[in-house]
C-alpha positions as CSV (number, residue, x, y, z in Angstrom):
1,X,-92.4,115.7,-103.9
2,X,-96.1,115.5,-104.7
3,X,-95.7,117.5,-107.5
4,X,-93.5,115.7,-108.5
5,X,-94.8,112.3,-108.4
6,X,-98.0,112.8,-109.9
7,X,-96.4,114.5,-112.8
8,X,-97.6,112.9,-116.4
9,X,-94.6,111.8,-117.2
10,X,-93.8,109.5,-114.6
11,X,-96.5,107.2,-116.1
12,X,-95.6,107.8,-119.6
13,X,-92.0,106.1,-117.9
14,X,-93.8,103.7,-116.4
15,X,-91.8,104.6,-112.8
16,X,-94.8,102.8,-111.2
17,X,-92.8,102.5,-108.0
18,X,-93.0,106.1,-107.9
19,X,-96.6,106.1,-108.4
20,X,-97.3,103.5,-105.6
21,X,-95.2,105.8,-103.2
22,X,-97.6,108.5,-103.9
23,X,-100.9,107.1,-103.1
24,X,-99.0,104.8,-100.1
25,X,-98.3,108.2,-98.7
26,X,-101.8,110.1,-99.1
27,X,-103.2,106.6,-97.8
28,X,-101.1,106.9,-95.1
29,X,-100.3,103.4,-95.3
30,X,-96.3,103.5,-95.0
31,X,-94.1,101.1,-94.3
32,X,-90.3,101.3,-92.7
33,X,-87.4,101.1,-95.7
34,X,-85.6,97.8,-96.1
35,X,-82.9,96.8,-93.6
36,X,-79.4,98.7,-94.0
37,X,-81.5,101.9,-96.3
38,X,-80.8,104.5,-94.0
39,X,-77.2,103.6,-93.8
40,X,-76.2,102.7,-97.6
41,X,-74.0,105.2,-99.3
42,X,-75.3,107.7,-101.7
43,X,-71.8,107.9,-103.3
44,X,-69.8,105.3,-105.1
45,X,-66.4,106.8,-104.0
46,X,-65.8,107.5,-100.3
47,X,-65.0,111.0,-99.6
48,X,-65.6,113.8,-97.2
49,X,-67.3,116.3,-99.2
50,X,-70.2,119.1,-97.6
51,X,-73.5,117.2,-97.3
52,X,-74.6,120.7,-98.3
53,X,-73.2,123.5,-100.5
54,X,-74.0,126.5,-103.1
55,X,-75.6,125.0,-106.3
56,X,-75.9,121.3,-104.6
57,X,-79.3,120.9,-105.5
58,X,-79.7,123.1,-109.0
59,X,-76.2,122.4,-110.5
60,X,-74.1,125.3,-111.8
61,X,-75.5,127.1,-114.8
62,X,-73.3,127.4,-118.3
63,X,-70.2,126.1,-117.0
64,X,-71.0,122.8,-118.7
65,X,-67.3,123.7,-120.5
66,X,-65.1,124.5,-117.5
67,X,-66.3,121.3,-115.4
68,X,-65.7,119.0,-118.1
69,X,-62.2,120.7,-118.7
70,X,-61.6,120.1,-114.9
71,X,-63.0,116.8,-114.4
72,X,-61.0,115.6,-117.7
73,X,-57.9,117.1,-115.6
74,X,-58.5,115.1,-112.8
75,X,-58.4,111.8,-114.5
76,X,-55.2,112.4,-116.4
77,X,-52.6,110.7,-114.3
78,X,-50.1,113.4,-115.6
79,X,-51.4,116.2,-113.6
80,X,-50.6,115.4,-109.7
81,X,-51.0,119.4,-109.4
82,X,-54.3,121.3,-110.8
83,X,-54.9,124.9,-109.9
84,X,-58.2,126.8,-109.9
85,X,-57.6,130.7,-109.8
86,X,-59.4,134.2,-111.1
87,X,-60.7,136.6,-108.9
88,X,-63.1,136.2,-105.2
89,X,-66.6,135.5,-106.5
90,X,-66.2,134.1,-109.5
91,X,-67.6,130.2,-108.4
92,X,-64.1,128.5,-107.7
93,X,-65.1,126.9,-105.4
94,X,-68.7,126.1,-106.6
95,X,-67.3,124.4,-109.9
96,X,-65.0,122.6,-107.9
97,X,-67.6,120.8,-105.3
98,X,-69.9,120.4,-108.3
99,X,-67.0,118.5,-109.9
100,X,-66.2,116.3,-107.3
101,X,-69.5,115.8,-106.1
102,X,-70.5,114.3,-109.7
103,X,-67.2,112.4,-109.3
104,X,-67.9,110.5,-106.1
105,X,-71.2,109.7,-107.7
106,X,-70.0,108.0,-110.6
107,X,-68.5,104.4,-110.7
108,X,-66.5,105.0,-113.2
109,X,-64.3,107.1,-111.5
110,X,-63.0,104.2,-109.5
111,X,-61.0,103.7,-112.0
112,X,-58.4,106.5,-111.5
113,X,-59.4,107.7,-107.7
114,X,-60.1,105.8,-104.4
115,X,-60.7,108.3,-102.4
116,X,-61.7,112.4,-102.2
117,X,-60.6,114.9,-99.4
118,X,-61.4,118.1,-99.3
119,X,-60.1,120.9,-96.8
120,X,-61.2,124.2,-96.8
121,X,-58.9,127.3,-95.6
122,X,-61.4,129.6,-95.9
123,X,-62.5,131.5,-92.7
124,X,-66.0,132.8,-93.2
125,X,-68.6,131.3,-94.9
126,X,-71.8,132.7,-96.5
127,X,-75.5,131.5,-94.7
128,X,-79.0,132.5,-95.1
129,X,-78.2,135.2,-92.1
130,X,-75.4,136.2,-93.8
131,X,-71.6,136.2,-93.8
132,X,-70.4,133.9,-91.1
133,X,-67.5,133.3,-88.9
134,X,-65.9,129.8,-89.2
135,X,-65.2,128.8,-85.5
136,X,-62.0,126.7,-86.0
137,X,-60.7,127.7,-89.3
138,X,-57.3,125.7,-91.1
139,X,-55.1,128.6,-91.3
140,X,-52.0,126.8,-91.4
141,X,-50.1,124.2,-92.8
142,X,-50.1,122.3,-89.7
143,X,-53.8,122.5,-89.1
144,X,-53.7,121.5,-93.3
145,X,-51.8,118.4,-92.9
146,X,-53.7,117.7,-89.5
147,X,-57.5,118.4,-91.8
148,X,-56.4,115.6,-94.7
149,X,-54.8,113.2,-91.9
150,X,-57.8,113.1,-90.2
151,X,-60.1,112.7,-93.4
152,X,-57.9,110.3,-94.8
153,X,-57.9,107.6,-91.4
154,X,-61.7,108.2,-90.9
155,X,-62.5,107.6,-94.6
156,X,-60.5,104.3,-94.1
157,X,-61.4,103.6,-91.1
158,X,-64.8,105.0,-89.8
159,X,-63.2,105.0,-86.1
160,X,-62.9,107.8,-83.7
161,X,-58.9,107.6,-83.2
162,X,-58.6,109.7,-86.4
163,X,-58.6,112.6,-84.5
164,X,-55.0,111.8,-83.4
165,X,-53.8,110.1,-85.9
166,X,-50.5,112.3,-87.5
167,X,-50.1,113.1,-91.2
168,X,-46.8,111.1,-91.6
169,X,-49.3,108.3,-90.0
170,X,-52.0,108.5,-92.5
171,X,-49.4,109.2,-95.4
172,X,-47.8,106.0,-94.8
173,X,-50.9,104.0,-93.9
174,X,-52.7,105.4,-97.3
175,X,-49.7,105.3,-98.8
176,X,-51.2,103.1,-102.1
177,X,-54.5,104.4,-102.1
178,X,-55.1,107.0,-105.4
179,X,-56.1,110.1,-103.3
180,X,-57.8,113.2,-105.0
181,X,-57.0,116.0,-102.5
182,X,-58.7,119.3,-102.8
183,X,-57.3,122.7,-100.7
184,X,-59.8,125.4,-101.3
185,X,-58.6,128.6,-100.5
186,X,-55.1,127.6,-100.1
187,X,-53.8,131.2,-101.7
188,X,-54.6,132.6,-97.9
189,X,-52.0,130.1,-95.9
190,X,-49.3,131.1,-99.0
191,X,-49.9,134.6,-98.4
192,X,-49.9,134.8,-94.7
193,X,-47.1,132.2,-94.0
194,X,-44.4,132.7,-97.4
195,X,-42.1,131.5,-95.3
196,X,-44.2,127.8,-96.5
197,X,-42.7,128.1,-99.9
198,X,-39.4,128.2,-98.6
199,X,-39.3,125.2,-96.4
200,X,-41.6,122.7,-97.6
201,X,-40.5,122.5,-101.1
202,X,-44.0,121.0,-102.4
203,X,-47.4,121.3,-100.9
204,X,-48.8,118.9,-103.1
205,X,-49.7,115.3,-101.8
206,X,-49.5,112.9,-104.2
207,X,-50.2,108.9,-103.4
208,X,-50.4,106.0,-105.1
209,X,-48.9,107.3,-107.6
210,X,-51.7,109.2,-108.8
């Protein structure tokens, strides 16, 4: 942060806020942030996304291409269904957080979303101490629909009754809203239930008409 704020080119922008900061904090002369700072939204869009994940802070390298191509997907109300695949490892799943997160951040893309949910089905994860167990994983369609019901009331709502809230509850309550749902790792549940593809007929939920 230091380095940062005393770097040339913060004056040359004239940032002098950022300046004042500085030599507030090595004067040790700091004051409390305005009322309401602590709680304002860092996103424009409400959603549920990781507060932390792979590439949050340096972006994804050289895949300028692919997350343009995605994020222009997204906001053609054509496609209700877009699917990521290639083989484990190749940054599915980091493109598609990168995406989203640059979506909730722009105000512009209240113009074809309300709302993002996402739901992973994965059942490890990887940490500094290495490859993790997930304690209570979604492994099946039922703890899927249960995942994006509760996302979708406590996004709305903010209340603690969204952990009983059904899906056919939230699906009609949400009904209008535009919802951008993402299921990472969803090939798992289609593999070790097929029986999925035979009953439900769609697993795609599609609102607002969007």
């Amino acid at each position: 942060m230091a380095a940062l704020a005393t770097d040339p080119c913060i004056e040359q922008l004239r940032l002098r806020k950022v300046s004042d900061a500085f030599r507030c904090a090595t004067e040790n002369r700091l004051t409390p942030p305005p009322d309401g700072w602590l709680r304002q939204r860092s996103s424009n869009v409400p959603n549920n996304l990781p507060s932390t994940f792979d590439h949050h802070i340096t972006g994804l390298i050289a895949r300028q291409d692919e997350a343009r191509e995605l994020r222009k997907r997204l906001q053609n109300k054509r496609n209700s269904l877009v699917a990521i695949i290639g083989p484990g490892g190749t940054g599915k799943t980091a493109l598609c957080l990168d995406v989203l997160h640059t979506c909730v951040l722009d105000p512009a893309s209240l113009e074809w979303t309300d709302q993002v949910v996402y739901v992973t089905a994965k059942t490890e994860r990887l940490t500094a101490r290495g490859v993790e167990t997930i304690a209570d994983p979604v492994t099946s369609l039922g703890s899927v629909k249960r995942s994006v019901s509760q996302a979708l009331y406590g996004l709305e709502s903010g209340v603690d009754e969204a952990e009983t809230v059904g899906f056919d509850q939230a699906s009609k309550e949400m009904g209008e809203r535009r919802v951008l749902l993402c299921i990472d790792n969803l090939e798992t549940i289609l593999r070790d239930h097929p029986r999925i593809l035979r009953t439900s007929g769609s697993l795609c939920l599609k609102t607002g008409g969007s």
